[in-house]
N, C-alpha and C positions, 0 to 999 in steps of 0.2 A: 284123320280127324280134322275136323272144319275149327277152327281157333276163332274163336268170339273176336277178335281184336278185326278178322276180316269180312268187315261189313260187305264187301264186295263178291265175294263169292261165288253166290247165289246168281249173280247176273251177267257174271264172267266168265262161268267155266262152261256152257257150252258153246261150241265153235260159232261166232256170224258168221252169217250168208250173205253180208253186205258191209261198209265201212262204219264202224260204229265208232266214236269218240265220247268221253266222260271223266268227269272227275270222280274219283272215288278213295275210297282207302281203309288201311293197312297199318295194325298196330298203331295208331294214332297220328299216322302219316300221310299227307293229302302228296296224290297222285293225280296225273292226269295220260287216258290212256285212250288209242287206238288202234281198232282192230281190224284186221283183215281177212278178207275170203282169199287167198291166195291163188285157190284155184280155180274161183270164179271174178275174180277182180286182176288186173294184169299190176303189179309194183314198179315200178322203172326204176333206175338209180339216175341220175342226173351230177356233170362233171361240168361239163367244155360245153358252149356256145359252137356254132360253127364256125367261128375263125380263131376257132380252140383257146379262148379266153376263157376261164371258168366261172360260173354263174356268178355264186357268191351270196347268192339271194333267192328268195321263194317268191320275190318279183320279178326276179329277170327271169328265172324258171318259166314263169306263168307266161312274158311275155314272149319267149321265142317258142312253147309248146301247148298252150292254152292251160284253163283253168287248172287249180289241182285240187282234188276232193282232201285231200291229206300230205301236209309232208313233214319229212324231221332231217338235220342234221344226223351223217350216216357215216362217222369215222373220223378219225384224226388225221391230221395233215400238217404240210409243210408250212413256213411263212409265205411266199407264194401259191399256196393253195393247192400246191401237189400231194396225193394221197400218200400217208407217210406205208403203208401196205398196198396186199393185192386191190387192184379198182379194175377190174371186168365188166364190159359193153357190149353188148351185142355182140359175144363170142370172143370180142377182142381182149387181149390184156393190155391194157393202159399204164396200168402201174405193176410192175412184178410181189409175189408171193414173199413175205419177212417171215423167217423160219426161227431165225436164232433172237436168242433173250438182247434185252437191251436198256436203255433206261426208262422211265420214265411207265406210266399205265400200261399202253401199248407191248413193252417188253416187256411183261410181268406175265410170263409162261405160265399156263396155256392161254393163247389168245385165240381169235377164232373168225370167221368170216360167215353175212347173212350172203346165201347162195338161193338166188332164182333160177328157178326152173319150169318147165312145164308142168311137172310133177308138183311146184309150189314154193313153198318158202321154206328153207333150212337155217338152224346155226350148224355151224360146221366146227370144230376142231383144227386148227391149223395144218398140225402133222397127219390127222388122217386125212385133210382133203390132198396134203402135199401125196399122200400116200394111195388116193385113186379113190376114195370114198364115197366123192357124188361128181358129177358135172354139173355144171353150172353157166348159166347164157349169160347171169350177170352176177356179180359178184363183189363185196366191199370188206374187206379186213381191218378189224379192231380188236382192242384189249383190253381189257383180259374180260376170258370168260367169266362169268358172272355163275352158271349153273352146268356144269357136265353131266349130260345121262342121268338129274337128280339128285346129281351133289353139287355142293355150294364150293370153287375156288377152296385151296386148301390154305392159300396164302391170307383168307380174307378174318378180321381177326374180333369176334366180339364186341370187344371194347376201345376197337379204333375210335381216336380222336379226328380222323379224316372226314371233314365231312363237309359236302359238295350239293347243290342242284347237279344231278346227276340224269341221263338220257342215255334208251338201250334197248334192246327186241331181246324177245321171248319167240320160238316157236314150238309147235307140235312135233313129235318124232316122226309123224305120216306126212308132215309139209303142210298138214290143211286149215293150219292155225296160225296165225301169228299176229303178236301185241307189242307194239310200241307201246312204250312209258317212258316218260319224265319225271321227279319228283317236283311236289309243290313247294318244297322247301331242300336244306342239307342234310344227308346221307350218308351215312358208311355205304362200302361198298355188302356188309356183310349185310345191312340193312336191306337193300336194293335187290341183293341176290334171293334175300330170303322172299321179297313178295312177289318175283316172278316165279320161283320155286312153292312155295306155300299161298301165295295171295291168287296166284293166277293158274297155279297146277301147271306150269310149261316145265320141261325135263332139260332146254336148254336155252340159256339165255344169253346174251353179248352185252357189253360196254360200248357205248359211245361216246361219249364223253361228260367232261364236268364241269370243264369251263366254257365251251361251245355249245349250250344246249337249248334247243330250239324249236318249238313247235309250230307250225300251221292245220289249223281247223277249223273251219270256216263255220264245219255244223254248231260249234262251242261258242263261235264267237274269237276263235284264239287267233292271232296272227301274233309272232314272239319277231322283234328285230334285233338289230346289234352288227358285231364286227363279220364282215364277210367271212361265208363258212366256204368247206373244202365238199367232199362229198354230200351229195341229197338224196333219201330217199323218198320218192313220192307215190301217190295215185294220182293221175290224171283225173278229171271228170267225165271225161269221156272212158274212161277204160273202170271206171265201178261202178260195180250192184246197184241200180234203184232199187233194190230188194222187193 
């Protein structure tokens, strides 16, 4: 059933064919979201500079790999800007796989990881990627999942009083979809899970964070700054859809 509350619907649920960005919204929550052709647009993650100093920025980003059509902070990290989870490069593991519960969002089991591949974009489940589920050329770990297989975290609670600017991806279970969102304001996390699960139809969704939340989209208008981030997810301009 489509819920009156989600104005957005209609203009979301079929797959782009190219990078789309917009503000919309959800039970009376402004969002701001974009989306990808995964399997026709290439995602990169973005860490280390070449003399392995990390970015920290969607301008230093742009200046050592040129322009970027989209990017978003993409995981939580250290104080020196080390991925506090798995962080995968061009095959390589940069940062290793966290398996076990711990404090803070991040340990709040099940957490989960967005996996590139040829095949496209995934959320993954922690223990089934530990467990051989997909491969992946690149890779970013965060917590907690937000939507398993269509269910909402079981930890996430109603009537929380938590509530954040919150940023996180959504994908398709075939890879060939996947939505970045932000909120335009504070959020539960039950909140958040339900508009990628009901607002946007995706079966699985990640946490990125709450207090590092950050967008660039140039089509919008949006450039978001602040305190140096850890992990970036981007598109190049050179690697998306003119559609």
């Amino acid at each position: 059933m489509i819920r009156a509350a989600c104005v957005a619907w209609v203009a979301l649920a079929a797959p782009a064919t190219s990078l789309t960005c917009q503000d919309v919204e959800f039970e009376g929550v402004p969002y701001t979201t974009c989306e990808v052709a995964p399997r026709e647009e290439r995602l990169s993650l973005f860490l280390n500079d070449e003399s392995g100093r990390p970015f920290g920025t969607f301008q230093a980003v742009e200046a050592a790999q040129g322009p970027l059509a989209f990017a978003m902070n993409a995981g939580m990290y250290h104080p020196d800007r080390r991925p506090v989870g798995l962080f995968r490069q061009d095959g390589q593991d940069l940062a290793p796989l966290v398996t076990q519960a711990g404090p803070g969002n991040f340990g709040l089991l099940p957490n989960g990881l967005l996996c590139l591949s040829d095949e496209g974009a995934f959320v993954v489940e922690t223990l089934a990627y530990a467990d051989g589920a997909r491969t992946c050329d690149a890779a970013t770990q965060s917590g907690p999942m937000l939507v398993i297989d269509g269910e909402l975290h079981s930890r996430f609670l109603p009537d929380s009083d938590s509530r954040y600017v919150r940023n996180g991806v959504g994908a398709s279970e075939d890879g060939s979809r996947t939505v970045f969102a932000i909120s335009g304001g504070p959020v539960t996390f039950h909140q958040f899970a339900r508009f990628f699960r009901d607002g946007l139809g995706l079966p699985d969704a990640l946490y990125f964070d709450g207090n590092i939340s950050r967008l660039h989209a140039p089509t919008i208008g949006r450039d978001d700054w602040g305190f140096p981030m850890g992990p970036i997810v981007g598109l190049l301009a050179e690697d998306a859809n003119p559609g």
